[in-house]
C-alpha positions as CSV (number, residue, x, y, z in Angstrom):
1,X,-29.9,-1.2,68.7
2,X,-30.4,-4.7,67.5
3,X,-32.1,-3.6,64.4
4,X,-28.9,-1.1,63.5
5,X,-26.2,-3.8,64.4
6,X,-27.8,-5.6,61.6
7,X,-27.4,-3.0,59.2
8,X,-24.2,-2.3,60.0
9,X,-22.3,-5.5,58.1
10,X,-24.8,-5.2,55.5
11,X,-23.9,-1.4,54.5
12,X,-20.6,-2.6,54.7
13,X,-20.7,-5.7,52.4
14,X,-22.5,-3.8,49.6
15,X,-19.6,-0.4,49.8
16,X,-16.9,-3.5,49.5
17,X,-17.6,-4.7,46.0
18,X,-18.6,-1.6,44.8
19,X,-14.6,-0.3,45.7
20,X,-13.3,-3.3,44.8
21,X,-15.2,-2.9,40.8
22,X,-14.0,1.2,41.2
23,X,-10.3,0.1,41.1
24,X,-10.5,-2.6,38.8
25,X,-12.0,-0.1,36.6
26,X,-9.5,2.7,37.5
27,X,-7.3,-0.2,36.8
28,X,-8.4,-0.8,33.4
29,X,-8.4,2.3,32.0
30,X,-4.7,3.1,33.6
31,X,-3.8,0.0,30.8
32,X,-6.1,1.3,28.3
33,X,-4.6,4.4,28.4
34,X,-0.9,2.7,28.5
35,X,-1.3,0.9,25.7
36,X,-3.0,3.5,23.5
37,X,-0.3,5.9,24.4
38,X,2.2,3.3,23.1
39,X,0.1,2.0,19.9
40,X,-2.1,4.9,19.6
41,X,-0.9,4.9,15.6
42,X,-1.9,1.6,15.4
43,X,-5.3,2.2,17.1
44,X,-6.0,5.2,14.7
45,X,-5.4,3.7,12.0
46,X,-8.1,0.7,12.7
47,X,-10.4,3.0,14.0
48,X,-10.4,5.0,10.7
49,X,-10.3,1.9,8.8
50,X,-13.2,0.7,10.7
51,X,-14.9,4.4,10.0
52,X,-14.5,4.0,6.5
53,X,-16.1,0.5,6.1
54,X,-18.9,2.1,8.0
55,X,-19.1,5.3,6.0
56,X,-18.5,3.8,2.2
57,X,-22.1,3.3,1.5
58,X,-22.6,6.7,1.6
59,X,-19.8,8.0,-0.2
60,X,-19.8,10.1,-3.3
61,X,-16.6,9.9,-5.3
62,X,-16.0,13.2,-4.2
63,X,-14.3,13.4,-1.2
64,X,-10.8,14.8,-1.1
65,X,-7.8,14.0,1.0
66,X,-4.8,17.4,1.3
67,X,-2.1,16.0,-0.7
68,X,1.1,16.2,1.5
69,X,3.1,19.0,1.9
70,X,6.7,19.1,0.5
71,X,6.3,17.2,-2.6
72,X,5.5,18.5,-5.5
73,X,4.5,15.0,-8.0
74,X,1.6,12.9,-6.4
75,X,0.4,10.0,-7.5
76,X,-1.9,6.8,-6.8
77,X,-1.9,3.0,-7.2
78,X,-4.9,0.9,-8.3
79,X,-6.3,-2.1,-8.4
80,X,-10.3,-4.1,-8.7
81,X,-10.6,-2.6,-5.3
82,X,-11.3,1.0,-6.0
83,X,-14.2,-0.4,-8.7
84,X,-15.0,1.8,-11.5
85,X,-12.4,4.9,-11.4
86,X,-13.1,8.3,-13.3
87,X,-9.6,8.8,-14.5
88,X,-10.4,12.1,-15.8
89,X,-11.8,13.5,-12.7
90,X,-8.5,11.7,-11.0
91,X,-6.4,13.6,-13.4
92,X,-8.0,17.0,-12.7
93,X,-7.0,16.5,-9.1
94,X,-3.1,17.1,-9.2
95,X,-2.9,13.2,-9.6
96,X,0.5,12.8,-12.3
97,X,1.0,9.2,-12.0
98,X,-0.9,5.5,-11.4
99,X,0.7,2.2,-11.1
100,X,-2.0,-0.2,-12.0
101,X,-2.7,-3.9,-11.0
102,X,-2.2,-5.9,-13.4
103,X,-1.0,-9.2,-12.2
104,X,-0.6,-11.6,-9.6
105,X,0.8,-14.8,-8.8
106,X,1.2,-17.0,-11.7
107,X,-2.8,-17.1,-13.0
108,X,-4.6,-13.8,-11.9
109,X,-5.2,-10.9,-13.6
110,X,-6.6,-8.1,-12.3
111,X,-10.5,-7.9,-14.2
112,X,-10.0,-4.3,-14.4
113,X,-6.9,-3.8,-15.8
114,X,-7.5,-2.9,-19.4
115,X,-9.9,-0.4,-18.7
116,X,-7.8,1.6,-16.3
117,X,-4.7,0.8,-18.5
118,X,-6.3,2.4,-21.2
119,X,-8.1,5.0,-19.6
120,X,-5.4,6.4,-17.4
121,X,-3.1,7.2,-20.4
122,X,-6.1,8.5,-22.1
123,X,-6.8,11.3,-19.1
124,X,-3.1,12.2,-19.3
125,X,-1.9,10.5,-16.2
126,X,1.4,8.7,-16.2
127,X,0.9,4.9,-16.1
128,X,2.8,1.9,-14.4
129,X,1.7,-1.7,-13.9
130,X,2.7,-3.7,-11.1
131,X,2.9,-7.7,-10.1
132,X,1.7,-8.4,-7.0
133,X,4.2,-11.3,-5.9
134,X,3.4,-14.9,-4.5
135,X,6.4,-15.8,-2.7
136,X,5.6,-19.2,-3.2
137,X,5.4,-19.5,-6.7
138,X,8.3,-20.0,-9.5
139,X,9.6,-16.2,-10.2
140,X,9.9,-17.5,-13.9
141,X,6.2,-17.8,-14.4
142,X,5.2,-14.7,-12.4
143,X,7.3,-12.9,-15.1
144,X,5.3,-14.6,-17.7
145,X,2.0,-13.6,-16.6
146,X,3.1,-10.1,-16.2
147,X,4.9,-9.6,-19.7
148,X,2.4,-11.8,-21.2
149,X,-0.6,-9.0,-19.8
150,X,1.0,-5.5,-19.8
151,X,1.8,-4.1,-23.2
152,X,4.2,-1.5,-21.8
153,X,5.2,2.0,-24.4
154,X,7.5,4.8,-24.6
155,X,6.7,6.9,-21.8
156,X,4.9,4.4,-19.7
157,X,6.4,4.1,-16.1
158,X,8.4,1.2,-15.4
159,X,7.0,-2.4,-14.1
160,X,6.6,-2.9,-10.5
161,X,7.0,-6.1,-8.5
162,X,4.7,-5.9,-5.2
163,X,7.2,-7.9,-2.9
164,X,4.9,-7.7,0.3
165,X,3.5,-11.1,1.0
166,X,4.5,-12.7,4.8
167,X,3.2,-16.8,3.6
168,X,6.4,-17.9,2.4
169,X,8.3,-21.3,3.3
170,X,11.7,-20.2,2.5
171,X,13.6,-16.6,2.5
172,X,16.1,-18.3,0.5
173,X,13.4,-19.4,-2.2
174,X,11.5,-16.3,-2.4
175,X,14.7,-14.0,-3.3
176,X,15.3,-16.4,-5.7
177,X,12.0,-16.6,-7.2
178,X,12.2,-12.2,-6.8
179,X,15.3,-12.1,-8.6
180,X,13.9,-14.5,-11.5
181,X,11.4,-12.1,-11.7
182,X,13.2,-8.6,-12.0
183,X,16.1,-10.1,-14.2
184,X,13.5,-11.7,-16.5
185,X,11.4,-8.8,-16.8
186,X,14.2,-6.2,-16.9
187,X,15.2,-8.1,-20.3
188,X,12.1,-8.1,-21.4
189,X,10.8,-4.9,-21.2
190,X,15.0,-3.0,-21.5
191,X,13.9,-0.8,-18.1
192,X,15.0,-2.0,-15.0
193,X,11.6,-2.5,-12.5
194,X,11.1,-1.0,-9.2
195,X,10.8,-3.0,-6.5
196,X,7.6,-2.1,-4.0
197,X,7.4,-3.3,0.1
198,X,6.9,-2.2,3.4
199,X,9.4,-0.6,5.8
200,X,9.2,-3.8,7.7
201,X,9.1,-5.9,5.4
202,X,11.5,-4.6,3.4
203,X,14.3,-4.5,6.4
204,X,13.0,-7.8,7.3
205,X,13.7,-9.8,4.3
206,X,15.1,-7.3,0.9
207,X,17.3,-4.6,2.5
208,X,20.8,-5.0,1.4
209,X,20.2,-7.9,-1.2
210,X,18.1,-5.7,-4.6
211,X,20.1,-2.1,-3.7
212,X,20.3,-1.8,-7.5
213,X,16.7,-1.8,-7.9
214,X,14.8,1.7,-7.5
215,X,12.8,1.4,-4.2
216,X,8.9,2.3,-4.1
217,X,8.4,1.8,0.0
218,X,5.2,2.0,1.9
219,X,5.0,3.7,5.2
220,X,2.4,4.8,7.3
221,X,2.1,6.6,10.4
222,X,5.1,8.9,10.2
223,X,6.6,12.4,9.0
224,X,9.5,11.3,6.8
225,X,10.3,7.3,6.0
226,X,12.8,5.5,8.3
227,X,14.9,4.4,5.3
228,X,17.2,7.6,4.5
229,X,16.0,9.2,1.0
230,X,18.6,8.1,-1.1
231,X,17.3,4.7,-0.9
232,X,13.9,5.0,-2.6
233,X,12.3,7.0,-4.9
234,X,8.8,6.4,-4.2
235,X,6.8,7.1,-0.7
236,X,3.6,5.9,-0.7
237,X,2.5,7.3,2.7
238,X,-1.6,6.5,2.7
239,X,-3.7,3.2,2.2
240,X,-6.7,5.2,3.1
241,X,-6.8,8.8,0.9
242,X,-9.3,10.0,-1.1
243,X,-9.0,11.1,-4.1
244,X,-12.5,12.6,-6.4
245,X,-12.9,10.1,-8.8
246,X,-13.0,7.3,-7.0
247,X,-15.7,6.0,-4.6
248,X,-14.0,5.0,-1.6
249,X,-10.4,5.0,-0.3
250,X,-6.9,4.3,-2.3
251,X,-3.2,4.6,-1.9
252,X,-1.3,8.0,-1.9
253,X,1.8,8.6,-3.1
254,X,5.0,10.8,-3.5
255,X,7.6,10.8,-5.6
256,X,10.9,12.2,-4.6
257,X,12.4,15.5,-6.6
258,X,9.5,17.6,-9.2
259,X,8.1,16.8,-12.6
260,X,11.3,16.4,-14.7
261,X,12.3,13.5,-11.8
262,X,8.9,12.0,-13.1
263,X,9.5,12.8,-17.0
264,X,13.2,11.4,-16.6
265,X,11.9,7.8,-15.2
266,X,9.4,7.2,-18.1
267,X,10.5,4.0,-21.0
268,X,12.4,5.1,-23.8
269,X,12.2,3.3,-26.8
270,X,10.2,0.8,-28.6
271,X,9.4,-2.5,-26.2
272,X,9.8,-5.9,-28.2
273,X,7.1,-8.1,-28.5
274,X,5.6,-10.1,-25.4
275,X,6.8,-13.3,-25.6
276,X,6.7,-16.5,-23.2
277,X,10.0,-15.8,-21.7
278,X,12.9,-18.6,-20.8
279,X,13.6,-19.6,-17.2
């Protein structure tokens, strides 16, 4: 009897921590599963993002991602990032249009801009540069960079400004500095730019204040854009697509009506020559 009444508290102590560690457990995964349920976009998308880094060495070039259904004109944007790109390949792949990297801030171009400028037009894909804006920067010599880089042609898409950047002092200064930007650019160039964001972003900071400006918006994660469709043109609904041509992942797009929508928003005209413009 002695020997058992020793036992006893000992069974005892080892079955209470062992209860105690099953319900913070059963605890945890109750949360886990709460907070997936309520960011499980979010945690898909950094899972496949973390898949991807993991997977790139081994990628091919090859790989495909369904374009989406409903839309009939796809296209991609580019920059360094995706490395050498095989823009005939690209073009065999129902890819009509590209908005290139050319620009950013007021010193940086993008290293391989001229090759894919050139070689995009060359595989018959419709070409666009873009500016990837510095909030902090003047607008007037962001322009100058841009116009100073991109010799834009009849038929060549209009020039983007990437408005996308959260490091910025001042909301007041970095509308200002936007609209220096697409009013200098716009003369320049005689085609009126298209402005690119985010949803939020873009509701943050720009809704309401560059309506005039066609609207290129990003949005992930969901059927249709939150923004109703007569206010962009543009739906670029994947940072992580493939495409065959290019070794590792890029941006999808949309663009809203069929082929003639994409004929109609080409440059017209002869573009004067790049010049230093005035502030």
């Amino acid at each position: 009897m002695s020997r058992s009444r020793r036992r006893t508290p000992v069974a005892r102590h080892r079955a209470g921590p062992a209860r105690r560690w099953w319900l913070v457990g059963l605890l945890l995964l109750v949360l886990a599963g709460g907070i997936y349920s309520q960011y499980r976009r979010q945690v898909n998308r950094y899972a496949r993002r973390l898949y991807a880094t993991l997977v790139h060495p081994h990628l091919t070039g090859s790989e495909r991602t369904p374009l989406l259904d409903g839309y009939s004109v796809h296209g991609i944007d580019v920059s360094a990032y995706q490395g050498h790109i095989d823009w005939p390949r690209v073009a065999a792949n129902n890819v009509r249009f590209a908005f290139i990297k050319a620009t950013e801030g007021v010193t940086l171009r993008d290293p391989r801009f001229p090759r894919n400028w050139r070689e995009a037009r060359k595989a018959g894909v419709f070409r666009g540069a873009y500016h990837y804006f510095q909030p902090n920067y003047d607008g007037a010599q962001q322009a100058n960079l841009f116009v100073r880089t991109v010799p834009l042609q009849p038929g060549d898409l209009p020039p983007v400004l990437d408005v996308e950047a959260p490091d910025f002092h001042d909301v007041a200064v970095m509308r200002r500095n936007i609209a220096t930007w697409l009013r200098l650019v716009e003369r320049h160039y005689g085609a009126r730019p298209i402005l690119y964001s985010n949803y939020s972003f873009y509701r943050r900071y720009l809704a309401g204040h560059f309506d005039k400006y066609p609207l290129w918006l990003a949005h992930y994660e969901v059927a249709q854009p939150a923004l109703a469709r007569e206010k962009w043109i543009i739906w670029q609904h994947s940072d992580e697509s493939y495409v065959p041509g290019i070794r590792g992942t890029v941006d999808f797009n949309v663009l809203q009506g069929n082929y003639n929508n994409l004929l109609a928003l080409r440059l017209a005209g002869s573009r004067p020559a790049a010049a230093p413009l005035p502030r």
